[in-house]
C-alpha atoms as a printed R data frame, in Angstrom:
    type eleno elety resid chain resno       x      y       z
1   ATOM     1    CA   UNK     A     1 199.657 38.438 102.484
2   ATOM     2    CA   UNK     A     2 202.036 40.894 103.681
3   ATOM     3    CA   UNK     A     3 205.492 40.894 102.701
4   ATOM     4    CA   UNK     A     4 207.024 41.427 106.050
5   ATOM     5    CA   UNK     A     5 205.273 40.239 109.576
6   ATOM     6    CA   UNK     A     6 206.963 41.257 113.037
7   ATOM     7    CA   UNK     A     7 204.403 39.541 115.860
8   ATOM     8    CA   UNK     A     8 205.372 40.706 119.573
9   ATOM     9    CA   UNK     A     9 209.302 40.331 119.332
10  ATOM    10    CA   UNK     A    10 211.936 41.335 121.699
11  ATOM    11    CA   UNK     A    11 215.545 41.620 122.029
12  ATOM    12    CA   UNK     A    12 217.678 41.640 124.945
13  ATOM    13    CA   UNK     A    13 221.591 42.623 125.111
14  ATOM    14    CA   UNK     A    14 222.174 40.990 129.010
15  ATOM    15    CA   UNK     A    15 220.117 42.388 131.357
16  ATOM    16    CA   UNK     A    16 219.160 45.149 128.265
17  ATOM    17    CA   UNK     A    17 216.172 45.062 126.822
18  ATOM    18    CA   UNK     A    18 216.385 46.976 123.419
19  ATOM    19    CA   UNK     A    19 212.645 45.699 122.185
20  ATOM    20    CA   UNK     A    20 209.796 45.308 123.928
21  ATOM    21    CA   UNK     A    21 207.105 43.168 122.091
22  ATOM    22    CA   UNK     A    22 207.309 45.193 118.957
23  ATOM    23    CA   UNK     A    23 204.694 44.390 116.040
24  ATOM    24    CA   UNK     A    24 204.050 45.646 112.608
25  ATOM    25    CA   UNK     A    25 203.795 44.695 109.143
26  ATOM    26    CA   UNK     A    26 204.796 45.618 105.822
27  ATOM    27    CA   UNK     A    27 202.773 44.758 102.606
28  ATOM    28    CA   UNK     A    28 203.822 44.438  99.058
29  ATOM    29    CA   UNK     A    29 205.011 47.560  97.471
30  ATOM    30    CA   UNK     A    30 204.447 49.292 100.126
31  ATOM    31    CA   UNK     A    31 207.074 51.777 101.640
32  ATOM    32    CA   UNK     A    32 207.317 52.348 105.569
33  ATOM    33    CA   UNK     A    33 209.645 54.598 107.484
34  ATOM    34    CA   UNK     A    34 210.848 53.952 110.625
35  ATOM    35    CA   UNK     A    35 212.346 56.931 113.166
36  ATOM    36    CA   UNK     A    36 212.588 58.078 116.863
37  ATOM    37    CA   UNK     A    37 215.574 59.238 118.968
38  ATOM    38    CA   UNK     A    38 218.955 57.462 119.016
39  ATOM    39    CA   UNK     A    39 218.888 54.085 120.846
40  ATOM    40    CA   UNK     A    40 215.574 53.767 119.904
41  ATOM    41    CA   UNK     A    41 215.554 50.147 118.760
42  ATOM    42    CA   UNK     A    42 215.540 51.514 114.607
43  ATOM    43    CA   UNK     A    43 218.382 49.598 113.565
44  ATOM    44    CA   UNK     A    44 218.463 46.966 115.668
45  ATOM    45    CA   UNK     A    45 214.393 45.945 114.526
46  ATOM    46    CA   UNK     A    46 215.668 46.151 111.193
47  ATOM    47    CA   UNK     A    47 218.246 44.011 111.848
48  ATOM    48    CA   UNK     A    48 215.532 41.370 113.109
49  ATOM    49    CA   UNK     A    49 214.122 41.283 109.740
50  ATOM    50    CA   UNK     A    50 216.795 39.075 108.397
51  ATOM    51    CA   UNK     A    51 217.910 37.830 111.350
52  ATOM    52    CA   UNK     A    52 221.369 39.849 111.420
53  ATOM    53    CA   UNK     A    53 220.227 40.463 114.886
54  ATOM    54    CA   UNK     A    54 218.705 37.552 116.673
55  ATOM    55    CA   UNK     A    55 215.516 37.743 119.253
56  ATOM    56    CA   UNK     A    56 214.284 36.283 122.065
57  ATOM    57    CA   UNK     A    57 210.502 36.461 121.687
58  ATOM    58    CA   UNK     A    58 208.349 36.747 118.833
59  ATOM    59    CA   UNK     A    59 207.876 35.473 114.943
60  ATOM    60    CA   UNK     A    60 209.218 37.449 111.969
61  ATOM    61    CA   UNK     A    61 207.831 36.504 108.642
62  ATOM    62    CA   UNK     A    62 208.872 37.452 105.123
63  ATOM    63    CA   UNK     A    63 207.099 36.090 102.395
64  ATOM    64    CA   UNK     A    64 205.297 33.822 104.788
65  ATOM    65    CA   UNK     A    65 208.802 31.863 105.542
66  ATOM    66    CA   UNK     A    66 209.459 32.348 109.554
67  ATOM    67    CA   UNK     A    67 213.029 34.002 109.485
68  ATOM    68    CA   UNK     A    68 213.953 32.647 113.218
69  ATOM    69    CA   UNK     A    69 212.894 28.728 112.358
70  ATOM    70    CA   UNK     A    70 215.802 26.514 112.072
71  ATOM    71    CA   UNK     A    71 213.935 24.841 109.469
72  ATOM    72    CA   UNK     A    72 214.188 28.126 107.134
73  ATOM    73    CA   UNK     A    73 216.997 28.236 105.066
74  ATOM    74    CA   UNK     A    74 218.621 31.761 106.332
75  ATOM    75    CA   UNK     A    75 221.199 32.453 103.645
76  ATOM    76    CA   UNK     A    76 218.374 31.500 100.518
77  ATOM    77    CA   UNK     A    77 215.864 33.802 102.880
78  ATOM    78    CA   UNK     A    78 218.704 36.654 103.113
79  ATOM    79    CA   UNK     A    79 219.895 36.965  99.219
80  ATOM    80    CA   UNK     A    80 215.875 37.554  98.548
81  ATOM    81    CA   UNK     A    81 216.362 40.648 101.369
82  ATOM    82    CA   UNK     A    82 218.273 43.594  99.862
83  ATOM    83    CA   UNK     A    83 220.367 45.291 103.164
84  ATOM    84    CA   UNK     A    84 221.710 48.593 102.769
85  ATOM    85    CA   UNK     A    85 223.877 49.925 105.484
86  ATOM    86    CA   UNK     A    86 224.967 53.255 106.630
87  ATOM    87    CA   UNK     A    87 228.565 52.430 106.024
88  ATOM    88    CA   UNK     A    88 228.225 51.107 102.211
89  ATOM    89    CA   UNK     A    89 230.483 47.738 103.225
90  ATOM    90    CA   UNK     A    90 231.552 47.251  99.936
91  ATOM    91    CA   UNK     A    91 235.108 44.919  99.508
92  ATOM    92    CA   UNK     A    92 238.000 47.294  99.488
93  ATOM    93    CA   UNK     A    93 239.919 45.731  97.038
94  ATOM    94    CA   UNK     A    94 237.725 44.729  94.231
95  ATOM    95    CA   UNK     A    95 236.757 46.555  91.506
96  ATOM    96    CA   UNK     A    96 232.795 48.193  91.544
97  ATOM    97    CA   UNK     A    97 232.409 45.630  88.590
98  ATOM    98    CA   UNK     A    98 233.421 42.153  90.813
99  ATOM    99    CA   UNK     A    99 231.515 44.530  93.591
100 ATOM   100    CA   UNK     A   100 228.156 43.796  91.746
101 ATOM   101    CA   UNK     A   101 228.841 40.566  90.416
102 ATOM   102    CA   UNK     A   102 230.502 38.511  93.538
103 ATOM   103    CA   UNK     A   103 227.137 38.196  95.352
104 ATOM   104    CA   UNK     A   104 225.056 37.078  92.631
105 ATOM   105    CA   UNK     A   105 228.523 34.370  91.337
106 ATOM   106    CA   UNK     A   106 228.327 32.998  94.718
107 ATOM   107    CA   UNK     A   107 224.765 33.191  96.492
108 ATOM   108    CA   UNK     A   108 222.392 32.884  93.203
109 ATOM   109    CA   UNK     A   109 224.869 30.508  90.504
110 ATOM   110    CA   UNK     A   110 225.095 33.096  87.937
111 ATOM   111    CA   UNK     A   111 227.928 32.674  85.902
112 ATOM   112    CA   UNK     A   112 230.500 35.809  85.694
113 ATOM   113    CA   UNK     A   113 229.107 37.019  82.133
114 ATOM   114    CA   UNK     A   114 225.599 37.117  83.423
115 ATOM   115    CA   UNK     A   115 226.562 38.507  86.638
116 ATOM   116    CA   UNK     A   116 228.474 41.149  85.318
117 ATOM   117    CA   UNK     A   117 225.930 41.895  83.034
118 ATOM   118    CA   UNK     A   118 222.917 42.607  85.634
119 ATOM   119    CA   UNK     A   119 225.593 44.404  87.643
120 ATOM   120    CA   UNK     A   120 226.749 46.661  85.051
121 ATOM   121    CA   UNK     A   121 222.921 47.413  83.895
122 ATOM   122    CA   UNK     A   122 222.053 48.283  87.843
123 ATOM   123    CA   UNK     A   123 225.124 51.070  88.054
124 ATOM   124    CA   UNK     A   124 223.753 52.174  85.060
125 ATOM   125    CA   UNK     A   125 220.404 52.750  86.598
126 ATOM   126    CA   UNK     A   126 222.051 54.601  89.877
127 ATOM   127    CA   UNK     A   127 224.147 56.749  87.170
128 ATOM   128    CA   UNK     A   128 227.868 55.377  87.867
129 ATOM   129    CA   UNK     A   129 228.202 53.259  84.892
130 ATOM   130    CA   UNK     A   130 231.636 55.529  84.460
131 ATOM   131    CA   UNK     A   131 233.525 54.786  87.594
132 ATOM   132    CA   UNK     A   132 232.680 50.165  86.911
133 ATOM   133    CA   UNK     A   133 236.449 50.037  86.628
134 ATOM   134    CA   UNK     A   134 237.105 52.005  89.809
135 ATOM   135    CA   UNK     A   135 237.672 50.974  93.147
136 ATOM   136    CA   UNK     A   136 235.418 51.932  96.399
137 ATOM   137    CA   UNK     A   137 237.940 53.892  97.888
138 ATOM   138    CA   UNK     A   138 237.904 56.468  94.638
139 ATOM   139    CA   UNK     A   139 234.268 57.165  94.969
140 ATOM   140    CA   UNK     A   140 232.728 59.920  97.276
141 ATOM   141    CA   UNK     A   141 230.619 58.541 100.049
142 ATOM   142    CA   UNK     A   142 227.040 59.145  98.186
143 ATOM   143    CA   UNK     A   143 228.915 57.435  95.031
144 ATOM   144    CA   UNK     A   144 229.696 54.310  97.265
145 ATOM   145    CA   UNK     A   145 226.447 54.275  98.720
146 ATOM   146    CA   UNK     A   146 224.837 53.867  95.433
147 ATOM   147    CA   UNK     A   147 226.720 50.901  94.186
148 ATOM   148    CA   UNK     A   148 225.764 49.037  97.811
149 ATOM   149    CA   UNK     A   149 222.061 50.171  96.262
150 ATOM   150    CA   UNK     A   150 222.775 48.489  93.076
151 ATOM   151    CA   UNK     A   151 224.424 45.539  94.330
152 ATOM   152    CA   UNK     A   152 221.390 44.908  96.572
153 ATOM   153    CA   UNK     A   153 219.317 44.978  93.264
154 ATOM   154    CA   UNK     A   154 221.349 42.918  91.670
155 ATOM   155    CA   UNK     A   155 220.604 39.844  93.808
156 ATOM   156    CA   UNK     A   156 216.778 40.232  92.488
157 ATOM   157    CA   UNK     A   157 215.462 41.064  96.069
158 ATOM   158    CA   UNK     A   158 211.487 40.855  97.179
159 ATOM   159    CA   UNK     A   159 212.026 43.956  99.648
160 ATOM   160    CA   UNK     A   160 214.682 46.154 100.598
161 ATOM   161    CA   UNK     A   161 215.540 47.405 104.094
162 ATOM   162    CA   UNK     A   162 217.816 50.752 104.745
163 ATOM   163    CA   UNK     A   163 219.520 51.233 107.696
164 ATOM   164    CA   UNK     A   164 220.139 54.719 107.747
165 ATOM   165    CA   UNK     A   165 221.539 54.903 104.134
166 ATOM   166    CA   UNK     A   166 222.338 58.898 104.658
167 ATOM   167    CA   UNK     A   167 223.839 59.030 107.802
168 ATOM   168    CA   UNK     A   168 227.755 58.820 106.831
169 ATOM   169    CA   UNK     A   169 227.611 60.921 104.228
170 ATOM   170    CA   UNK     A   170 228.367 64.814 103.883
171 ATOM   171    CA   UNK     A   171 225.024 66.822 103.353
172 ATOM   172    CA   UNK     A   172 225.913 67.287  99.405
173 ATOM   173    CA   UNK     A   173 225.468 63.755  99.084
174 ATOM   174    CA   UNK     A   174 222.473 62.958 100.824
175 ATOM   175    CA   UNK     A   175 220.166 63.741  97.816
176 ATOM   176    CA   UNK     A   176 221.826 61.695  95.366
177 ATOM   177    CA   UNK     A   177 221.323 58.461  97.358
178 ATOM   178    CA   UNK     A   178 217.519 59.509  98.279
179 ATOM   179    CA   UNK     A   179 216.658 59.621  94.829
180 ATOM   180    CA   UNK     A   180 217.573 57.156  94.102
181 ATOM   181    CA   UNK     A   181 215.934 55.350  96.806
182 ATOM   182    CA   UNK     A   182 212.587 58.057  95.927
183 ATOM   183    CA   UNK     A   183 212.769 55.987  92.422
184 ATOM   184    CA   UNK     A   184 212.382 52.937  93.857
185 ATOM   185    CA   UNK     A   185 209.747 53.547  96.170
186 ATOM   186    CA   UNK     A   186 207.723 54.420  93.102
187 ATOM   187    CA   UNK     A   187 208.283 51.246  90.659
188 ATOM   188    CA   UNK     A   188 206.470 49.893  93.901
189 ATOM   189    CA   UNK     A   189 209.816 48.070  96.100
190 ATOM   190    CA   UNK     A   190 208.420 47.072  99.117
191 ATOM   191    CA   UNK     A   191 210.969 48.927 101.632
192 ATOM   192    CA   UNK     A   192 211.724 49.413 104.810
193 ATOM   193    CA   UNK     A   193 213.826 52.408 105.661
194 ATOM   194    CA   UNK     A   194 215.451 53.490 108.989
195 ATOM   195    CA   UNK     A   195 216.540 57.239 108.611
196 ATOM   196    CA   UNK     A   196 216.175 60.745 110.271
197 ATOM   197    CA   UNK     A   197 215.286 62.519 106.637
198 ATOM   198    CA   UNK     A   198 212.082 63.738 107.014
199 ATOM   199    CA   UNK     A   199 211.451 65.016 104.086
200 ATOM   200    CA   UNK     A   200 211.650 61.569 102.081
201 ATOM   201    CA   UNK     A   201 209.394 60.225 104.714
202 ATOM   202    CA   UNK     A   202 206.911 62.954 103.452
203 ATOM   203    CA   UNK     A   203 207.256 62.256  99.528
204 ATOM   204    CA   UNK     A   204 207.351 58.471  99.752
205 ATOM   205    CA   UNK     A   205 206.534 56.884 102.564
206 ATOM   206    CA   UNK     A   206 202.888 54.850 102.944
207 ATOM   207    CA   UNK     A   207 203.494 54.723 106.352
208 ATOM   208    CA   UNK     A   208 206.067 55.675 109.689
209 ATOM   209    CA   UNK     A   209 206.744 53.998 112.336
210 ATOM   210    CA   UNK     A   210 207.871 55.974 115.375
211 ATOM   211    CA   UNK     A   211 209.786 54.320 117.585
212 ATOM   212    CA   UNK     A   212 211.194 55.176 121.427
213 ATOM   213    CA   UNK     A   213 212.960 52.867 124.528
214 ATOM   214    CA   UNK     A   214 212.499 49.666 122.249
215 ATOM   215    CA   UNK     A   215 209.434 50.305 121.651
216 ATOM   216    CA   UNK     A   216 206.254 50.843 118.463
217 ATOM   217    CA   UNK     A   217 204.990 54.419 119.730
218 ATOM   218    CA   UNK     A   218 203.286 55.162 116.780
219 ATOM   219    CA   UNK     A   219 202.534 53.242 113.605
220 ATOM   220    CA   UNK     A   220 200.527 55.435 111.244
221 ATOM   221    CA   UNK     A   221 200.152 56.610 107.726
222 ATOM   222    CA   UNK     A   222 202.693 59.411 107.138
223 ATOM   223    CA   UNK     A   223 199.597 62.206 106.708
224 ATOM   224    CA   UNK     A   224 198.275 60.894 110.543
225 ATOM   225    CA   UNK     A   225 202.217 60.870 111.784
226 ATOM   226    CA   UNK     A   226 202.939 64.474 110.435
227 ATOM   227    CA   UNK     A   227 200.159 66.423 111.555
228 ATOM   228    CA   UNK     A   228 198.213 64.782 114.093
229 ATOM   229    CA   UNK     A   229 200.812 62.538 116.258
230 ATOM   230    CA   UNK     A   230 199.271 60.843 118.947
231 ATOM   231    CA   UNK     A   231 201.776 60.300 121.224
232 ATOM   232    CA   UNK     A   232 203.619 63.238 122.825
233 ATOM   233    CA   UNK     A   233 206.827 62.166 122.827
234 ATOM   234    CA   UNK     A   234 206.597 61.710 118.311
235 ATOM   235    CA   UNK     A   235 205.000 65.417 118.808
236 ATOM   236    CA   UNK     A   236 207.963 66.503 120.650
237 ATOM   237    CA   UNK     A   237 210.549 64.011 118.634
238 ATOM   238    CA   UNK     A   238 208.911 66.406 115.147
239 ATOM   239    CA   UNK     A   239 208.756 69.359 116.998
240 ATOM   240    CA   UNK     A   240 213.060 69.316 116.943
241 ATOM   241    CA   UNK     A   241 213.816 67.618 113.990
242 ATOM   242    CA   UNK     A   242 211.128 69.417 111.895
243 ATOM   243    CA   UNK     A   243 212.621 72.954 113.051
244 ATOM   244    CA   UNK     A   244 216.004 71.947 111.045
């Protein structure tokens, strides 16, 4: 079963339509990247996933639970759905430590020990087990980034979406956030990743899905996407953003 159904949904802002019966699927482990133009509909159909954004039409599935049925309990649904946004939205004014462990104290039960614990051993894995005492606001961009990483892990998540994870941050930085990410595409996270970096499409992605005017243009395996495109607005989309 896959981990993450989208049947025909759409979205409307007013008289807006931002997607157009969009469908596609992600399976276990598998890692799919989703680009196109700004005002495409990226963010806001990742936003569906977890119902951050609601929709109009459609069915969204993740782990066979419907995400839009009032019978589904959202916030149990959610803290199994790791988010990662483009601006990090960590809490100011607590520690990277009570960062990590807030989430898992008050969604998931843990008790502070235990929830400091898994916290601690996640900033370990991203490489910032020396800054736990610091505060967000004394780490560089890519630094922040990777705690909101490891704070997603630490609530145990079944998949993982990205909403442009890169795009705040200052060019240096970029790479130590996509390895990051790179590394967890390969212990087999199921992921779903909105971003404009091409090049970690290439290394890790199963598939991309190419998106334009709120709506699935293409939806192909990364070799198809890159060098065969079928559409010719993804040829023309590559033919810019592939010259840089």
């Amino acid at each position: 079963m896959p981990m993450i159904e989208i049947h025909k949904i759409s979205k409307w802002y007013g008289s807006f339509q931002a997607l157009k019966e969009c469908s596609t699927k992600v399976n276990k482990g598998e890692v799919v990247v989703v680009c196109g133009p700004s005002g495409s509909g990226k963010s806001t159909l990742i936003k569906t996933v977890n119902a951050l954004e609601p929709i109009q039409q459609g069915e969204i599935l993740v782990d066979g639970y419907s995400v839009h049925d009032s019978r589904t309990n959202l916030p149990k649904l959610r803290s199994r759905i790791g988010m990662v946004f483009q601006n990090f939205e960590l809490f100011p004014h607590l520690s990277i430590t009570r960062n990590l462990a807030i989430a898992q104290m008050k969604v998931l039960g843990r008790n502070k020990d235990e929830a400091v614990e898994r916290g601690l051993k996640l900033l370990d894995r991203v490489g910032l087990s020396a800054h736990k005492d610091k505060y967000p606001g004394q780490l560089s961009g890519g630094q922040q980034q990777r705690v909101a990483i490891a704070r997603a892990l630490a609530m145990d998540p079944i998949a993982m979406l990205f909403d442009e994870p890169t795009s705040a941050l200052d060019p240096e930085m970029i790479n130590e956030v996509l390895d990051v990410m790179v590394e967890l595409a390969q212990e087999g996270m199921t992921m779903m990743v909105v971003t404009h970096e091409m090049g970690f499409a290439r290394r890790v992605a199963d598939r991309v899905i190419f998106m334009d005017a709120g709506e699935i243009v293409e939806d192909d395996s990364k070799e198809q996407f890159f060098s065969q495109p079928k559409s010719e607005r993804a040829r023309e989309f590559l033919s810019k953003i592939l010259l840089h």
